[in-house]
C-alpha positions in Angstrom: 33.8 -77.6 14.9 35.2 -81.5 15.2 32.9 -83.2 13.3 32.7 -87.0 13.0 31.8 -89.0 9.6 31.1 -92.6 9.1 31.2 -93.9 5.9 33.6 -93.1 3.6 31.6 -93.9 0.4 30.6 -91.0 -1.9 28.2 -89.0 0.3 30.2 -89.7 3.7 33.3 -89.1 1.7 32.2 -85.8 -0.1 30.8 -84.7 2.7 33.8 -84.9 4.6 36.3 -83.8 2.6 33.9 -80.2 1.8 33.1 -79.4 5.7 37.3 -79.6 6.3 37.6 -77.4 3.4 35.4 -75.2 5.2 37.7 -74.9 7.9 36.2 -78.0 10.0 38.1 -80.5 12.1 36.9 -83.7 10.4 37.3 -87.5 11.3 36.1 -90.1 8.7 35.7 -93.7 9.8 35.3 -96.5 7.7 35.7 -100.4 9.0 38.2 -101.4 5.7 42.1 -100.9 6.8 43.3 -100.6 3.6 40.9 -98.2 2.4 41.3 -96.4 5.4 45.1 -95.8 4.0 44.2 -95.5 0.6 42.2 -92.3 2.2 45.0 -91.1 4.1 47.3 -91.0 0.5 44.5 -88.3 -0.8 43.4 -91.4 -3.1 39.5 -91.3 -3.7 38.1 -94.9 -4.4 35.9 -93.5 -7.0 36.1 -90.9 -10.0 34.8 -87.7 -9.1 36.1 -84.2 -10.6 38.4 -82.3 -8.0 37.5 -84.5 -5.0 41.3 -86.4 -4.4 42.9 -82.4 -4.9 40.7 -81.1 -2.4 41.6 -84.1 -0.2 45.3 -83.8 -0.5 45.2 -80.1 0.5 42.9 -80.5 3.8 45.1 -83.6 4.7 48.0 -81.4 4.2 46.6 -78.8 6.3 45.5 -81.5 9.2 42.3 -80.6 9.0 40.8 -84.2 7.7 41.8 -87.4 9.1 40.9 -91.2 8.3 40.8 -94.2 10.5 39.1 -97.5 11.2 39.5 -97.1 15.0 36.0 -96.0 16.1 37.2 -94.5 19.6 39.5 -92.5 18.4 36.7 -91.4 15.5 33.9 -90.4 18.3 36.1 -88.8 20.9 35.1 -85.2 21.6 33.3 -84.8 18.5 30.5 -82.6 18.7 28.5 -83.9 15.2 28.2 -87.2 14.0 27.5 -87.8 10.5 25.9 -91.0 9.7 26.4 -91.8 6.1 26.9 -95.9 5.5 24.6 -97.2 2.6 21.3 -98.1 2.5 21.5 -100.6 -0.8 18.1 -102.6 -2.3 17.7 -105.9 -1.0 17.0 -108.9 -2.9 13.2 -108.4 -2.2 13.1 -104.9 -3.2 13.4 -103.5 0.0 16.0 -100.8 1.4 18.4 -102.7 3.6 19.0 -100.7 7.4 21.4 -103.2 8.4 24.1 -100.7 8.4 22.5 -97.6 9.2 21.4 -99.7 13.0 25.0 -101.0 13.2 26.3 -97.6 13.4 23.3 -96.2 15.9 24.8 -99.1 17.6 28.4 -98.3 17.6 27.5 -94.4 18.5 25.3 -95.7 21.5 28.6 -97.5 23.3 30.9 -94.6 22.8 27.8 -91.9 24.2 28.9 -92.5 27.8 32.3 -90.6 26.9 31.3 -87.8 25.5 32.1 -84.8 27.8 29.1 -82.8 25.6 26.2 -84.9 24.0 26.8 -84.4 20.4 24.4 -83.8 17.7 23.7 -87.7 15.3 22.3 -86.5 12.5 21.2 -89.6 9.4 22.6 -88.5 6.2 22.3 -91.5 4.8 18.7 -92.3 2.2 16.7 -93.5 4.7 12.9 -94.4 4.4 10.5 -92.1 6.5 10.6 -93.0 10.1 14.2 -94.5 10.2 15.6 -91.1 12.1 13.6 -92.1 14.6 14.6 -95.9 14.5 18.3 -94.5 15.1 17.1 -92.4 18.4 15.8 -95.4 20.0 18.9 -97.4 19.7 21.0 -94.6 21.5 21.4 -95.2 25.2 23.1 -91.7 26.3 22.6 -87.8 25.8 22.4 -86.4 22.5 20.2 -84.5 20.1 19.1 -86.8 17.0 18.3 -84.7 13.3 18.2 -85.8 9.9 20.0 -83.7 6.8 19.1 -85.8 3.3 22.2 -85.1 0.6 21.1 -83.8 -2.9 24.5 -84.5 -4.6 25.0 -84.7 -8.6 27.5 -87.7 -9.4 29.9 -85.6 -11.3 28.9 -82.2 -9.7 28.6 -83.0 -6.1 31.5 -80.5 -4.8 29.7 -77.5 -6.2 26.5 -79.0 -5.1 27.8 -78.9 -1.8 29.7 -75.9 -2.1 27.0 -73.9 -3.1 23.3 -75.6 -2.6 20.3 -75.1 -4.3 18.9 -75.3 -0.3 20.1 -77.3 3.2 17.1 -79.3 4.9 17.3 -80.4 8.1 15.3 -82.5 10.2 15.4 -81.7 14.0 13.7 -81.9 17.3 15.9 -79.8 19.5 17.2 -76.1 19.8 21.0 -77.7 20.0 20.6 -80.0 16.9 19.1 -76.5 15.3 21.8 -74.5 16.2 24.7 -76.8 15.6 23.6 -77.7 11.9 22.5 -73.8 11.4 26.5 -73.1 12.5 28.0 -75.5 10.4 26.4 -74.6 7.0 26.3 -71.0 7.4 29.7 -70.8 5.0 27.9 -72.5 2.4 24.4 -70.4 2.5 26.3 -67.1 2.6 24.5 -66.1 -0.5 21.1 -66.6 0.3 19.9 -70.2 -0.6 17.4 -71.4 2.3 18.5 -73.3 4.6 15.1 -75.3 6.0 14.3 -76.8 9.2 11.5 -79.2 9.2 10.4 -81.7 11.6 12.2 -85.0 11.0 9.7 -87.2 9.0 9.3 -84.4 6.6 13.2 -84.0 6.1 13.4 -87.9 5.2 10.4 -87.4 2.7 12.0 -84.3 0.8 15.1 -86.7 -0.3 12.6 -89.1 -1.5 10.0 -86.6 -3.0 12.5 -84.8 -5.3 14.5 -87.8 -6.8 10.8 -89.4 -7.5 9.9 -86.1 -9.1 13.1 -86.4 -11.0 13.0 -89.5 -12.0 9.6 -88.8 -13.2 10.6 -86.6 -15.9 12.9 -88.8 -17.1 10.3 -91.4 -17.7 7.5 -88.8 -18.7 10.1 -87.5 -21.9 11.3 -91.2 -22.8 7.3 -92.2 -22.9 6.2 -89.2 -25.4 9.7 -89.9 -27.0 8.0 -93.2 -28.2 5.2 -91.6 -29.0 6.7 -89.1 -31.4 8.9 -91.6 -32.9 5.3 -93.8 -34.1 3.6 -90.9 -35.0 6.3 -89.3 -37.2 7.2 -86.2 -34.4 10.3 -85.2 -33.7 11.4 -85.3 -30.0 13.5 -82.6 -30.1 11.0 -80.1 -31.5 8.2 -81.2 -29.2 10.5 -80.9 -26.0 11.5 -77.0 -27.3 8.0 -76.1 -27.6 6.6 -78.2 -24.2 10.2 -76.7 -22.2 9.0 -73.4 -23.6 6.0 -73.0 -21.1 7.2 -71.5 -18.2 5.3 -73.6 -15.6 6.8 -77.0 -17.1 11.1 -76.3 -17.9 13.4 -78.6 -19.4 15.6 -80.1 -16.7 15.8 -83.5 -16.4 13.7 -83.6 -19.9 15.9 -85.1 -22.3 15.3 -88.5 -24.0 17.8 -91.2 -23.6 17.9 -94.3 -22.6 16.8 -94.1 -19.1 18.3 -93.3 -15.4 20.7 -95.4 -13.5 23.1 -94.6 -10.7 22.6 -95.3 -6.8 20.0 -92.5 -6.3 16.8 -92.8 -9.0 16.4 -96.3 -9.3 17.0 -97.4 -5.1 15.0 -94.1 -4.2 11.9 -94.6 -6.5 11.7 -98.7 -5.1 11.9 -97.0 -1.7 8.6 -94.8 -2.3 7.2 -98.0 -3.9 7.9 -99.7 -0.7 6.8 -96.8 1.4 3.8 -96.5 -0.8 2.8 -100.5 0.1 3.9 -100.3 3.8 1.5 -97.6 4.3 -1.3 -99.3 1.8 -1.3 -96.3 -0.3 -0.1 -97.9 -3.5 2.3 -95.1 -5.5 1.3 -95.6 -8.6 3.0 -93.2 -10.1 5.7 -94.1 -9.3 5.8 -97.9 -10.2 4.9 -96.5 -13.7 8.0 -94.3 -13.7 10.6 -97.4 -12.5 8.5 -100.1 -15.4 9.0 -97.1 -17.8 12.9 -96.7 -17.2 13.2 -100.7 -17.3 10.8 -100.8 -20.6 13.3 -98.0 -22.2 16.4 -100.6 -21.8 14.6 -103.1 -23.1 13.1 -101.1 -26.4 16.2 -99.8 -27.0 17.9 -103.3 -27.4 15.4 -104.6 -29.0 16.2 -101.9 -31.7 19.3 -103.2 -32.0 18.3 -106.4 -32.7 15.7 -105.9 -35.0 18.5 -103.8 -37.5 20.4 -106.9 -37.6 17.3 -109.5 -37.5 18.1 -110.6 -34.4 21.1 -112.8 -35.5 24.5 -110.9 -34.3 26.8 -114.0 -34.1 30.1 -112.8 -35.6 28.8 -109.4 -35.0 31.4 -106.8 -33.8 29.1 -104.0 -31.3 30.9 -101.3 -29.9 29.5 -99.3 -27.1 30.7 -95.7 -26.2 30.4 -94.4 -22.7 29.7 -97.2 -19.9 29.2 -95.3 -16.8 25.6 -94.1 -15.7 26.3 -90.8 -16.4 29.3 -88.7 -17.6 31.8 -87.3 -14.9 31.4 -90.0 -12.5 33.1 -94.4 -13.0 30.0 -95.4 -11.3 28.3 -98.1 -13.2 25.5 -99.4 -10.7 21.8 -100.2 -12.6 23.4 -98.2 -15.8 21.8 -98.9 -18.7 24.6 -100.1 -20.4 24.7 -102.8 -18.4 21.4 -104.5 -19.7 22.2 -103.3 -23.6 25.9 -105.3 -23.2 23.8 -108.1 -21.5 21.5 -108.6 -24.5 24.0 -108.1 -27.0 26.1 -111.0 -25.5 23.1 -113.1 -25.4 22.5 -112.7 -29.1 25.9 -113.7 -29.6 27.4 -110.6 -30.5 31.2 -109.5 -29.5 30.8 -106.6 -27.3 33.4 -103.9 -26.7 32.7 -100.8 -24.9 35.4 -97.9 -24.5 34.5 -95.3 -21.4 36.8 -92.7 -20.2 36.2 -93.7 -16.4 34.2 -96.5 -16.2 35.9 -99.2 -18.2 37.6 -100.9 -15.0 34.5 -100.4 -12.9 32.4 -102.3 -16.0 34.1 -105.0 -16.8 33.3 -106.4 -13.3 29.9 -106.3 -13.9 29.8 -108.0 -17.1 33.5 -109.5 -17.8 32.5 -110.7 -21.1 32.4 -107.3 -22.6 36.1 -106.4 -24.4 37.5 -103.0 -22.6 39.1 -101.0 -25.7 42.2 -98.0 -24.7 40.1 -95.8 -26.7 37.3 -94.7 -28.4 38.8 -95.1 -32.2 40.3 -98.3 -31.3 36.9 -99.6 -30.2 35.1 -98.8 -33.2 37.5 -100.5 -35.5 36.0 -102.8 -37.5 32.2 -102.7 -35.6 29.4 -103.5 -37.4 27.6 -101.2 -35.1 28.2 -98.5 -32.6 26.1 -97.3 -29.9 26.1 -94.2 -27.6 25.3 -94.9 -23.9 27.0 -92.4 -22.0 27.0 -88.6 -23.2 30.4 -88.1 -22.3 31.8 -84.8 -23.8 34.8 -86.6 -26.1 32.0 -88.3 -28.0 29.5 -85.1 -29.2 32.3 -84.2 -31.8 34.4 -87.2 -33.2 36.0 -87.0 -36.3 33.0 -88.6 -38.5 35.1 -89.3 -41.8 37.7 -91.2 -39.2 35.2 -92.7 -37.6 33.1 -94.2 -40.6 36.4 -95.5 -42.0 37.0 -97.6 -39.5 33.6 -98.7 -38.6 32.5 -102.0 -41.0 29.7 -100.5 -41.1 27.9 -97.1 -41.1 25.5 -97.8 -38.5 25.1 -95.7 -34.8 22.2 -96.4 -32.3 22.2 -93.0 -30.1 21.1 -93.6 -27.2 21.1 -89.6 -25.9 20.8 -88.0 -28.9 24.0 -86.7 -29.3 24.5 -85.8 -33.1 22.5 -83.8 -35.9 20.7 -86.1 -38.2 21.7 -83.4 -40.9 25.5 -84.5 -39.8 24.5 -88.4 -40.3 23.3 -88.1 -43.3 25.7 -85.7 -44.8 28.5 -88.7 -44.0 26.6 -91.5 -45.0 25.8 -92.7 -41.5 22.6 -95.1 -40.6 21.2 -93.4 -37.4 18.6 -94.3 -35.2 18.1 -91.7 -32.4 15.4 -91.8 -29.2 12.3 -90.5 -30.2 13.5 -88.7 -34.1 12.9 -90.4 -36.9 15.7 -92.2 -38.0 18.3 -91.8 -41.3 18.9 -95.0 -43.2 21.4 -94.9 -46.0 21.8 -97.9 -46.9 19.4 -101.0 -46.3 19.3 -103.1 -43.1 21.3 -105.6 -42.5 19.7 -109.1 -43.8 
């Protein structure tokens, strides 16, 4: 099947780069030249396990091509994947300004298609948008809709082998086409579904809400258990424990970033006051995420009395997540930010994300390593559960720390294990281990 895809960001480019794996003719188009050839190299733009190998070999095998030339992307393709971004606005609201811009560009090339293809919206869109597309297109085609469910750090499994495929459609030929073209990838029995269109849009929407959700839900009785003298850990082994409830997505931290939670749950927000059925809900779960930023910081602060000028803060991890450079609405972000205002010298160390950070906030120092970031800190905080960091060398560590003190904002280590090397450790939602007192 020749399929078209435009946008070459991470689901246009992921998405790509999996169906010509498959055994798929597949175009990507993107309007940037030079990243157009940074594609054609087998470069990815951003950090994501296996994707630039898998690149290379279905480049190799002439299978996946890259251009900026949007007739030679549309011609004879019998799909077109439209996956562009659909960032926040200023006022809150999901910007379409893309999204429109490519209905656009389809619509003019229609006319030469031999066969009318299948445009099917990958992109997040809000419900109704699908529909927005159709009306632009001036030709013959069938219109669908087919939301992404992609882990940053996991997505190449994700798409390899799905938990389900939903698909929005309105047309036997939009049916088939998309019921050919995943069939390699549902070979072992996950669903694929086939809804009507406003309903496919929703599910993208409903389950990153729900997700996000959780995350908010455990930080919330994490605070709770930390006033009350609970223990987090123990309460979420014997809540995960009922069978009707589970543990993913219930681990305390420091809250959700990424390009997914935080634009998706203001999208149901906005849905919610388009349609004048306030989502309550979910405003709760974004003010809760944003509130967990804050508390943490404030933490922080209050260790060190609020006065960290001359203060050395490391932070370990940068990225939103492990497995992935991206840094957008990461937490760290807004912990460097109020360190900085305090007056404290910040240096973070990330395995990824160090390049990525330091042009969202250049003021932070960028150390080659983790060790070499802690040296001489007067405190050290976990933002990013990277794997390198659940087992450092604790007697290195505290030796080159000024002083003993870790803020952990995913609850990486044992308190048994801080306190055995004479660490201060304040944890989300245990109570914490103070050796020695705080600063003054």
């Amino acid at each position: 099947m020749k399929i078209t895809i435009v946008g070459t960001g991470y689901v246009g480019l992921i998405t790509g780069t999996c169906f010509a794996n498959a055994g798929n003719d597949v175009v990507c188009l993107d309007i940037d030249p030079k990243k157009v050839a940074t594609l054609q190299k087998g470069e990815a733009p951003f950090f994501e396990p296996g994707l630039s190998e898998m690149m290379t070999k279905s480049i190799n095998a002439n299978r996946l091509q890259f251009t900026d030339d949007a007739s030679t992307a549309f011609d004879d393709a019998s799909i077109i994947f439209i996956c562009v971004g659909t960032p926040t606005g200023k006022d809150g609201r999901c910007d379409l300004s893309h999204v429109m811009g490519v209905a656009d560009s389809i619509s003019d090339a229609l006319d030469s298609f031999d066969t009318p293809p299948t445009v099917v919206v990958k992109s997040t869109v809000p419900v109704g948008t699908t529909h927005k597309v159709a009306e632009r297109l001036k030709g013959n085609y069938s219109i669908a809709n087919n939301p992404e469910f992609l882990r940053e750090g996991n997505a190449i499994d994700d798409f390899m082998n799905p938990d389900r495929v939903v698909c929005g459609v309105e047309d036997d030929r939009a049916k088939e086409t998309l019921e050919k073209l995943y069939a390699p990838f549902i070979s072992d029995g996950n669903p694929i579904f086939f809804f009507d269109i406003h309903s496919s849009e929703m599910v993208k929407y409903a389950s990153n809400a729900m997700l996000a959700c959780k995350i908010s839900f455990i930080n919330e009785i994490a605070s709770l258990c930390e006033r009350n003298g609970a223990n987090i850990e123990r309460v979420r082994a014997g809540m995960c424990a009922d069978s009707r409830i589970g543990n993913q997505f219930f681990k305390p931290g420091i809250g959700y970033g990424g390009s997914c939670f935080p634009k998706d749950t203001l999208a149901v927000m906005e849905m919610g006051e388009d349609a004048k059925a306030p989502c309550l809900v979910n405003t709760a779960v974004h003010e809760l995420n944003q509130r967990q930023r804050r508390w943490f910081a404030d933490r922080i602060l209050t260790h060190f009395k609020s006065n960290l000028g001359g203060k050395k803060i490391t932070l370990w991890g940068l990225a939103f997540k492990p497995n992935t450079d991206d840094v957008r609405d990461a937490p760290s972000i807004d912990i460097a930010k109020a360190l900085l205002a305090a007056g404290a010298e910040v240096t973070g160390f990330d395995p990824e994300a160090s390049v990525t950070f330091a042009d969202e906030v250049p003021e932070l120092t960028v150390a080659k390593d983790m060790y070499e970031g802690a040296k001489d800190a007067d405190a050290l905080i976990i933002c990013t559960e990277w794997s390198e960091f659940s087992s450092p060398d604790f007697t290195r560590l505290k030796a080159m720390l000024k002083e003993p003190v870790i803020f952990d904002g995913r609850n990486l280590y044992r308190r048994s294990e801080m306190e055995k090397h004479g660490f201060n450790y304040y944890s989300v939602g245990r109570p914490s281990v103070e050796i020695s007192p705080a600063v003054t």
